[in-house]
MDAnalysis code that builds the backbone (N, CA, C; Angstrom):
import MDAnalysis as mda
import numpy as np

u = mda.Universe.empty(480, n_residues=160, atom_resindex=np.repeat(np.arange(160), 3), trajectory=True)
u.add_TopologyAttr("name", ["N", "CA", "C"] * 160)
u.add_TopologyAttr("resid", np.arange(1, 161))
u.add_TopologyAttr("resname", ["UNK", "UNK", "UNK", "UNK", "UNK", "UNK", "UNK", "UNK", "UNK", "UNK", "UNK", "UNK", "UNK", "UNK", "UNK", "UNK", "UNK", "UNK", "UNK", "UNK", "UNK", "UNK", "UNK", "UNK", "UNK", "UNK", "UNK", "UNK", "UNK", "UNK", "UNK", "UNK", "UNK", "UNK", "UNK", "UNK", "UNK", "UNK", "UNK", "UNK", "UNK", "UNK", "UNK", "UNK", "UNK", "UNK", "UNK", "UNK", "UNK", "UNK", "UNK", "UNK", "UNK", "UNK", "UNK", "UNK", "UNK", "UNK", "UNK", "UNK", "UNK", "UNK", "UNK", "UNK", "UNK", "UNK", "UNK", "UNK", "UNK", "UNK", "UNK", "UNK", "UNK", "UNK", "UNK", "UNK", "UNK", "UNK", "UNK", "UNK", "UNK", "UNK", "UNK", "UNK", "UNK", "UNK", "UNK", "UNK", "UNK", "UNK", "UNK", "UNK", "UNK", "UNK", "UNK", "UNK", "UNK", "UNK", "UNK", "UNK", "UNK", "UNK", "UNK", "UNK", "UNK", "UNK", "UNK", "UNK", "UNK", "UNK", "UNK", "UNK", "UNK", "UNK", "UNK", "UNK", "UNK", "UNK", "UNK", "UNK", "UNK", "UNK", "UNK", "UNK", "UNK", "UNK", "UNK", "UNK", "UNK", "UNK", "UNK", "UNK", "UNK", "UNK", "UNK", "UNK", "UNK", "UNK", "UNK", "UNK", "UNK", "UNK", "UNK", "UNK", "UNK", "UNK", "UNK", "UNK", "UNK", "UNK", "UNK", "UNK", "UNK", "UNK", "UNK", "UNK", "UNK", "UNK", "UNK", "UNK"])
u.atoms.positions = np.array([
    [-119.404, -7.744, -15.130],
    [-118.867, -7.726, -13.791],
    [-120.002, -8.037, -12.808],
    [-119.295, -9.013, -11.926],
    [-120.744, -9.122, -10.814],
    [-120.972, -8.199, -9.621],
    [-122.106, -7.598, -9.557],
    [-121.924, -6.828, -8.176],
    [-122.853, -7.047, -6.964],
    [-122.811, -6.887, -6.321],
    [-123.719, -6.876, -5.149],
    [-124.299, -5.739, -4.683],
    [-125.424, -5.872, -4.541],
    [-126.383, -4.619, -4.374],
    [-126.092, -4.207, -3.051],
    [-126.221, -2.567, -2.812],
    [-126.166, -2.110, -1.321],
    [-127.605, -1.388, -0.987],
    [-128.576, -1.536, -2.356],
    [-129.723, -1.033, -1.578],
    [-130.861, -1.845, -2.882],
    [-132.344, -1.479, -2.643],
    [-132.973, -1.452, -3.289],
    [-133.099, -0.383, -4.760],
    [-132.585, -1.500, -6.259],
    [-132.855, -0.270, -7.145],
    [-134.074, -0.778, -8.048],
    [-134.703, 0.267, -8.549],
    [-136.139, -0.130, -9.113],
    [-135.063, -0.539, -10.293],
    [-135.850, -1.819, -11.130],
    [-136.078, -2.449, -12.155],
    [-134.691, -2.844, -12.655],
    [-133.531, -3.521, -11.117],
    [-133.042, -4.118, -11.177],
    [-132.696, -5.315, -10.409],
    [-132.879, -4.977, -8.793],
    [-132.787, -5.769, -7.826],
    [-133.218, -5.434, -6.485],
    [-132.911, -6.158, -5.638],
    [-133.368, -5.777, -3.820],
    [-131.678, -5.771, -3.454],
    [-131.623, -5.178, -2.090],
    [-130.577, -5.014, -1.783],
    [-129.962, -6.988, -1.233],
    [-128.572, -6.412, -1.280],
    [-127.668, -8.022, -1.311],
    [-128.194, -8.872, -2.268],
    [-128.673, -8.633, -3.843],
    [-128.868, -9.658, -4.447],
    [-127.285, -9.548, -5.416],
    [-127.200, -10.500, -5.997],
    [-125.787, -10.177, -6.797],
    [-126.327, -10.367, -8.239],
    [-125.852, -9.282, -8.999],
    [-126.097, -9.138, -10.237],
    [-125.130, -9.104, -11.401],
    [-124.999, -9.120, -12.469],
    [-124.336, -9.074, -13.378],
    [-124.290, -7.876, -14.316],
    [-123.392, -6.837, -14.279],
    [-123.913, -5.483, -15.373],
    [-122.129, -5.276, -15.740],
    [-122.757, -4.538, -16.650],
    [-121.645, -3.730, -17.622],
    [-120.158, -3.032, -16.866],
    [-119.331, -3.740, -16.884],
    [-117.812, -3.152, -16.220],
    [-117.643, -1.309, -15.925],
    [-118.399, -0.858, -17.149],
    [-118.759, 0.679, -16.978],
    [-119.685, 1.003, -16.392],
    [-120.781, 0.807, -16.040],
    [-121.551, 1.107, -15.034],
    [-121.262, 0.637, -13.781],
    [-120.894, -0.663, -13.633],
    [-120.439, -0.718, -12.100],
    [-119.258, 0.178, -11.332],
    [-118.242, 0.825, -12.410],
    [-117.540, 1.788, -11.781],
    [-117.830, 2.790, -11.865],
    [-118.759, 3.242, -13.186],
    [-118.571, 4.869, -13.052],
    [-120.008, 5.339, -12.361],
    [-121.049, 4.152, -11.810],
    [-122.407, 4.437, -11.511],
    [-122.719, 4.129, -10.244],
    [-122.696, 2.581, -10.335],
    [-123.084, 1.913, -9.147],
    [-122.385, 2.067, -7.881],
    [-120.765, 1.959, -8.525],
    [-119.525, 2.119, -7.104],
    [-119.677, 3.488, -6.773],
    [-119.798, 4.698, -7.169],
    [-119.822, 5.901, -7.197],
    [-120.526, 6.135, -6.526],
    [-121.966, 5.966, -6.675],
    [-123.416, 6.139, -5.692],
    [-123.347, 5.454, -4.722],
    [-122.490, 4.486, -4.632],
    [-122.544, 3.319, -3.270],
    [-124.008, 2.949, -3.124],
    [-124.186, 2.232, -4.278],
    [-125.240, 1.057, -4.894],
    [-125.122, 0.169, -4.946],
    [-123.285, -0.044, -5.224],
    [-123.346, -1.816, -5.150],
    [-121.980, -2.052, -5.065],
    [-121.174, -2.962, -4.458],
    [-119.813, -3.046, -4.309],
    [-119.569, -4.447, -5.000],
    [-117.932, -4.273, -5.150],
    [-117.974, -5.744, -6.323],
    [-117.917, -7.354, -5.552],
    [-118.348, -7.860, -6.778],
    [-118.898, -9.486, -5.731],
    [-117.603, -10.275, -5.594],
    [-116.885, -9.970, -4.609],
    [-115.338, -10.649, -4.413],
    [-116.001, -11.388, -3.685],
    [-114.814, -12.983, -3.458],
    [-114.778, -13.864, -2.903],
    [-115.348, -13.816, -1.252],
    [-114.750, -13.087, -0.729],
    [-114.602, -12.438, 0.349],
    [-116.200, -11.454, 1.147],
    [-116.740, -10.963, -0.187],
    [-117.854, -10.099, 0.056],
    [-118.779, -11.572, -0.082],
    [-119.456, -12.266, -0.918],
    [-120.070, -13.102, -1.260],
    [-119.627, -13.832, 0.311],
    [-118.819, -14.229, 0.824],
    [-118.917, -15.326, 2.226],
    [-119.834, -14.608, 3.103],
    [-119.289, -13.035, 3.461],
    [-120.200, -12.096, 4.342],
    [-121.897, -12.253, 3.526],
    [-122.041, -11.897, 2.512],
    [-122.916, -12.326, 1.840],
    [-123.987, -13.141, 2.491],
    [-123.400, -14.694, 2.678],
    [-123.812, -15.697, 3.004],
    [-124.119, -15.227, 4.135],
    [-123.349, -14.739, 5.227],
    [-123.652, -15.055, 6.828],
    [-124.482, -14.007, 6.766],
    [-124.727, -13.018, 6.001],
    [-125.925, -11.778, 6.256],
    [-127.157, -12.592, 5.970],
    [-127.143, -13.670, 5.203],
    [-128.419, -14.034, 4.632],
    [-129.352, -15.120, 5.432],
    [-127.986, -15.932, 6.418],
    [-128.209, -16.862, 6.802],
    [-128.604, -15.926, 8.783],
    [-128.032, -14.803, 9.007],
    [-128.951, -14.352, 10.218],
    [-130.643, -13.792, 9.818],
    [-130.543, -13.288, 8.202],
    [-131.560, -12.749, 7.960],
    [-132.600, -13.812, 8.141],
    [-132.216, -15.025, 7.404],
    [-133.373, -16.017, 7.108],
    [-133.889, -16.572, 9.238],
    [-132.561, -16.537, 9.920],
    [-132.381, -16.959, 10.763],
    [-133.681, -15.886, 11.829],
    [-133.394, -14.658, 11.536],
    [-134.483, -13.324, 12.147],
    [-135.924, -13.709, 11.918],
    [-136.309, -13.745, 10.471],
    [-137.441, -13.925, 9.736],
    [-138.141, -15.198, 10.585],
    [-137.354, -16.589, 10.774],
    [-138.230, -17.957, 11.518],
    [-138.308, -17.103, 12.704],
    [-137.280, -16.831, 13.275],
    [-138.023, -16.402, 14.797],
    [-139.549, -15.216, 14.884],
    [-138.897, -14.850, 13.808],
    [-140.223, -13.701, 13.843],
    [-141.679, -14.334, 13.719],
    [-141.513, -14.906, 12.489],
    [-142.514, -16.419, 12.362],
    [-142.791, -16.740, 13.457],
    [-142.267, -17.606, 14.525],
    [-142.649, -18.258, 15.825],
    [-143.459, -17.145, 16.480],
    [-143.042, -16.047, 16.401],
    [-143.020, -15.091, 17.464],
    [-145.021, -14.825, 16.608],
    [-144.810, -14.518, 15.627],
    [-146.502, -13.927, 15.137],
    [-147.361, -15.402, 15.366],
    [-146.756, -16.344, 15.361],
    [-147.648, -17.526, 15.204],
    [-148.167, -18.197, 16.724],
    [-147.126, -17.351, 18.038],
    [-147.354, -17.196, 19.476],
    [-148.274, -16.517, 19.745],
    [-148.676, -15.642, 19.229],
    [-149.423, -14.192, 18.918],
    [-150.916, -14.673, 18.468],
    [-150.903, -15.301, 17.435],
    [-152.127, -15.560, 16.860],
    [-152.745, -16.856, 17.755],
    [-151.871, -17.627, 18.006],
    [-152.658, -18.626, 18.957],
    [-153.063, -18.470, 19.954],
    [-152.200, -17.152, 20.538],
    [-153.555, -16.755, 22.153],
    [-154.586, -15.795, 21.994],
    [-154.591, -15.545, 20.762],
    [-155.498, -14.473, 20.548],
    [-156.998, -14.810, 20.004],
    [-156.567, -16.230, 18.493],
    [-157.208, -16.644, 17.921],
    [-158.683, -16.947, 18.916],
    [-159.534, -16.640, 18.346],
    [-161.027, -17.187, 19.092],
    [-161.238, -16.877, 20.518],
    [-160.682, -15.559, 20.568],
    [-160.631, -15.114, 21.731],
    [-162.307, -14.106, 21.815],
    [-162.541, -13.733, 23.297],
    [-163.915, -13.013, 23.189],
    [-163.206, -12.245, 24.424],
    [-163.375, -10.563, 23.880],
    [-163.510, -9.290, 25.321],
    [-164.173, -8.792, 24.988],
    [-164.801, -8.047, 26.191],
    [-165.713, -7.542, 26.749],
    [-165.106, -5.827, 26.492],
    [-165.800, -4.887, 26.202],
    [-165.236, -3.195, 26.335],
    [-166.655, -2.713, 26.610],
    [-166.282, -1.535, 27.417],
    [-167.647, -0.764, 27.985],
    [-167.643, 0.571, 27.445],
    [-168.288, 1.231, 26.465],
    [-168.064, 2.216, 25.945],
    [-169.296, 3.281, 26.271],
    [-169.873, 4.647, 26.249],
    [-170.972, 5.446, 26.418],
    [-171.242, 5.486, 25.305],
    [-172.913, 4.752, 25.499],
    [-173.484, 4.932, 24.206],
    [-175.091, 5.741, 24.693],
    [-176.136, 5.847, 23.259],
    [-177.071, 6.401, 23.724],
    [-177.935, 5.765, 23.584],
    [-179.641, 5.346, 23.984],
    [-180.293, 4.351, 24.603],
    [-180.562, 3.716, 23.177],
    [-180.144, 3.595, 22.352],
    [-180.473, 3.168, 21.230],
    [-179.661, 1.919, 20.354],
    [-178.228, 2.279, 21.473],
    [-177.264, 1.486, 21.077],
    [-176.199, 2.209, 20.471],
    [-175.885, 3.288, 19.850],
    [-175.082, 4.155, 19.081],
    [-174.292, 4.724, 19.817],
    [-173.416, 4.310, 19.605],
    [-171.704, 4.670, 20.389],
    [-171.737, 6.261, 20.434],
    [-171.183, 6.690, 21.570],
    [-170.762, 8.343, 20.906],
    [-169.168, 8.386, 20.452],
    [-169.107, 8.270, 19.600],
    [-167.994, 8.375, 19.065],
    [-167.858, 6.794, 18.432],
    [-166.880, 6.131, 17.878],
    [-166.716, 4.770, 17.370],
    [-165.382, 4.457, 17.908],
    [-165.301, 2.919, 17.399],
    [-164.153, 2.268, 17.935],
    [-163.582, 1.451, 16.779],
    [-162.168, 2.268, 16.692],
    [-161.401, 2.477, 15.306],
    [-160.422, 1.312, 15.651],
    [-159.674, 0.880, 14.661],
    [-158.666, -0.132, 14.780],
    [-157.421, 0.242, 16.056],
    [-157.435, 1.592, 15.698],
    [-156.339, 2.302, 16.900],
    [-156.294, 1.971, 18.444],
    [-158.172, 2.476, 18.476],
    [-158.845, 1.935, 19.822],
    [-158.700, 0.624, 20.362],
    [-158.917, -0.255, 19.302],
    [-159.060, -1.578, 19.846],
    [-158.001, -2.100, 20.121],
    [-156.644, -1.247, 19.211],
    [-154.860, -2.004, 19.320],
    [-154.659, -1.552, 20.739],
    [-155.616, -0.516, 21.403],
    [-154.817, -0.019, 22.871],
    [-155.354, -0.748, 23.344],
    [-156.608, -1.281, 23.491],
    [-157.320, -2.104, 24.249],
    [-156.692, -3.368, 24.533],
    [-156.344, -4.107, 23.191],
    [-155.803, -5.261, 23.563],
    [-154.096, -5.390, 23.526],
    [-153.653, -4.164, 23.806],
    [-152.407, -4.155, 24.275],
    [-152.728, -4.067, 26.077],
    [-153.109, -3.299, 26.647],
    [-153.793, -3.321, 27.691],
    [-154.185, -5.255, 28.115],
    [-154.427, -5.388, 27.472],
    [-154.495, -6.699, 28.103],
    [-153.528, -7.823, 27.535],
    [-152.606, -7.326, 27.179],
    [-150.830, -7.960, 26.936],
    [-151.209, -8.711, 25.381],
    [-152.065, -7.990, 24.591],
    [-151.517, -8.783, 23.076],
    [-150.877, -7.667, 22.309],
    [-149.942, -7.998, 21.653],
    [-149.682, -6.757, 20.699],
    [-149.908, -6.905, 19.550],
    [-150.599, -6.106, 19.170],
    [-151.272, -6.107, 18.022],
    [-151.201, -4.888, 17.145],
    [-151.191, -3.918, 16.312],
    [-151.058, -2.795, 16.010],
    [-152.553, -2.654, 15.125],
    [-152.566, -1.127, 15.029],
    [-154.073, -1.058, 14.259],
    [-153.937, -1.565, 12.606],
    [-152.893, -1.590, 12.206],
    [-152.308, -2.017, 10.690],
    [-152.752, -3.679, 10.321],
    [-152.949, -4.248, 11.512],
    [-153.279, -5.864, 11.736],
    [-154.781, -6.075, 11.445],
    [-155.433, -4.542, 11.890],
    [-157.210, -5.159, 11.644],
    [-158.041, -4.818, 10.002],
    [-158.224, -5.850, 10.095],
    [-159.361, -5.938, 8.777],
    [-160.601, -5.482, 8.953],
    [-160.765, -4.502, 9.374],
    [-162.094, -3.543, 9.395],
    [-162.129, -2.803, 8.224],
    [-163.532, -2.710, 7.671],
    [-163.951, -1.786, 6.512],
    [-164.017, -0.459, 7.238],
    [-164.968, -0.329, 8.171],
    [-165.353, 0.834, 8.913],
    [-165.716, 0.857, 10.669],
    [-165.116, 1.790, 11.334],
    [-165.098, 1.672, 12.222],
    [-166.529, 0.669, 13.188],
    [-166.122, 0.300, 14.321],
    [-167.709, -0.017, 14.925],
    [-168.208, 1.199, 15.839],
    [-169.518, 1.437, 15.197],
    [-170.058, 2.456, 15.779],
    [-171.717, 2.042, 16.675],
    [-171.757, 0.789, 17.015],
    [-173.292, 0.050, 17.500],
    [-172.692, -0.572, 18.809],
    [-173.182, -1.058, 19.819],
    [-173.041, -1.982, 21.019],
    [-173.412, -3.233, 20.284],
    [-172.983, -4.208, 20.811],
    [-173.146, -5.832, 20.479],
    [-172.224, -6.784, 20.031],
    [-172.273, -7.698, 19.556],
    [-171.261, -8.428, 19.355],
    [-170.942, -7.920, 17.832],
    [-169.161, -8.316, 17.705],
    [-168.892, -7.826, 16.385],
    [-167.587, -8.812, 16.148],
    [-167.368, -9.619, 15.134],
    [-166.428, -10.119, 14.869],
    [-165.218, -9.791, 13.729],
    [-164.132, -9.624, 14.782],
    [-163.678, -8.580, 14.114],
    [-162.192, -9.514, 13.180],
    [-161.630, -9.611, 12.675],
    [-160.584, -10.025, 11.610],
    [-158.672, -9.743, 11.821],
    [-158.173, -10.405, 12.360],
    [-156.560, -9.833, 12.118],
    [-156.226, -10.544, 11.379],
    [-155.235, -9.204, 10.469],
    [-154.595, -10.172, 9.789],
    [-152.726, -10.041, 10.237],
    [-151.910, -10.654, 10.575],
    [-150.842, -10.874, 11.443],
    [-149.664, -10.828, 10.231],
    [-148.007, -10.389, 10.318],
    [-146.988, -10.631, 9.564],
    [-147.219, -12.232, 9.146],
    [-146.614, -12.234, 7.807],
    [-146.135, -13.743, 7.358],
    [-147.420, -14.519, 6.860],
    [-148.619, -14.029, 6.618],
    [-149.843, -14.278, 6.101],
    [-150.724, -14.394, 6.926],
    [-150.442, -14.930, 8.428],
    [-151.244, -15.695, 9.700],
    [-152.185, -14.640, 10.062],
    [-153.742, -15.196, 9.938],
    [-154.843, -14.477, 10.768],
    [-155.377, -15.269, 11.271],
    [-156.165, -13.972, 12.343],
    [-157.005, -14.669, 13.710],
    [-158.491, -13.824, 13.399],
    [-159.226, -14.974, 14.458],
    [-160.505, -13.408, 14.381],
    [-160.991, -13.869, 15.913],
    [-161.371, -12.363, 16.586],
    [-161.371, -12.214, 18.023],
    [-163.426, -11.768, 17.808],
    [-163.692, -11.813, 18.902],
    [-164.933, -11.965, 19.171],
    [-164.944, -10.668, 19.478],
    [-165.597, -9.201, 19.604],
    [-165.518, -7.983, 20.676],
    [-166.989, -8.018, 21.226],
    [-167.517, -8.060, 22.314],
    [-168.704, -7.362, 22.705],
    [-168.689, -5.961, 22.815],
    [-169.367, -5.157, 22.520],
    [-169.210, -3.641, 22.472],
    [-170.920, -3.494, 23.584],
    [-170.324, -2.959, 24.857],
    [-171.054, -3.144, 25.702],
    [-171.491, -1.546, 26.721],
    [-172.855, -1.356, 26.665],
    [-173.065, -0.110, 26.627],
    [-172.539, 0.645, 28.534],
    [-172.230, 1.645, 28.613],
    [-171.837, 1.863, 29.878],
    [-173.245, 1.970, 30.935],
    [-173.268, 1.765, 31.757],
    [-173.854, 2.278, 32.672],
    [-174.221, 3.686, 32.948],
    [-175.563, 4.008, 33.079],
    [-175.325, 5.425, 33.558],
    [-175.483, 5.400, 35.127],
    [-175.112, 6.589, 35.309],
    [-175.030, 6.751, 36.901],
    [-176.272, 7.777, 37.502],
    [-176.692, 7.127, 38.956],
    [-178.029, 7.020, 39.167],
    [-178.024, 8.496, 39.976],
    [-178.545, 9.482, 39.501],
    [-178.318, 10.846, 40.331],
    [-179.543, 10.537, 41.095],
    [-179.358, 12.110, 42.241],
    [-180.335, 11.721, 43.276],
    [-182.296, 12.165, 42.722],
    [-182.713, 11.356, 43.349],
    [-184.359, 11.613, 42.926],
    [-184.646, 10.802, 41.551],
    [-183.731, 9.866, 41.001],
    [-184.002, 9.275, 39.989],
    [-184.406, 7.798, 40.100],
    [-184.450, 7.262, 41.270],
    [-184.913, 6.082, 41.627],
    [-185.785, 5.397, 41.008],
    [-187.004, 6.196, 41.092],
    [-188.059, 5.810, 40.718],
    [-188.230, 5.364, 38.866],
    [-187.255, 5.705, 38.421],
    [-187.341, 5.651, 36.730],
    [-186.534, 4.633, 36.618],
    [-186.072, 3.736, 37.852],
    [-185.931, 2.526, 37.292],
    [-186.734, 1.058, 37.322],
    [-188.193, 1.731, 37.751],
    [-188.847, 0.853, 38.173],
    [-190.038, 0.266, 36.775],
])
């Protein structure tokens, strides 16, 4: 009997694939659990039009990451972080950090996108790696740029 899957089952199929199994398991197992309903004429057309918005979702999504990677690609920002005179961040700047950062400046990106081994924890340039849905990566330039300190009074002279 042919059936059509209603979900993902291990080490038989993905959901909406249509399969072929045993007349007794598709009623007393599959229909029962509402795993898989039978592949009528009728189900198989819906079938089709589920597959054909799915495939239809997936290109746009495509366009949409491949919009994404081209304004981003070979891009260079600037971030000002407190570090100590040595160069050493207090604290580091994690994939999380950098997804707010450059959402802040209208890319969306999530921290799941960066190919970092380990956080950056130094000032300077660092080139950093996305990797984007659908295989597409970019790699963005970051300067990690030390803050300014602020000049209290009677300290003049220690910048001379």
């Amino acid at each position: 009997m042919k059936v059509i899957l209603s979900q993902d089952i291990p080490k038989m199929g993905k959901k909406n694939e249509v399969k072929e199994v045993a007349d007794g398991y598709a009623r007393n197992w599959l229909f029962q659990k509402g795993l898989a309903r039978p592949a009528t004429e009728a189900e198989l057309a819906q079938l089709e039009l589920i597959k054909a918005q799915l495939a239809q979702k997936a290109e746009a999504d495509l366009k949409a990451q491949e919009e994404i990677v081209a304004q981003i690609d070979g891009q260079e920002f600037e971030i000002i972080v407190k570090a100590d005179a040595s160069g050493q961040l207090y604290g580091s700047l994690t994939p999380l950090k950098i997804a707010k950062f450059l959402k802040e400046k209208g890319f969306e990106v999530t921290k799941n996108n960066f190919k970092m081994i380990e956080p950056i924890k130094a000032t300077g340039e660092h080139e950093i790696f996305l990797e984007m849905e659908h295989g597409l990566e970019a790699k963005i330039k970051l300067f990690v740029i030390e803050q300014p300190k602020e000049i209290g009074p009677g300290e003049e002279d220690d910048l001379i």
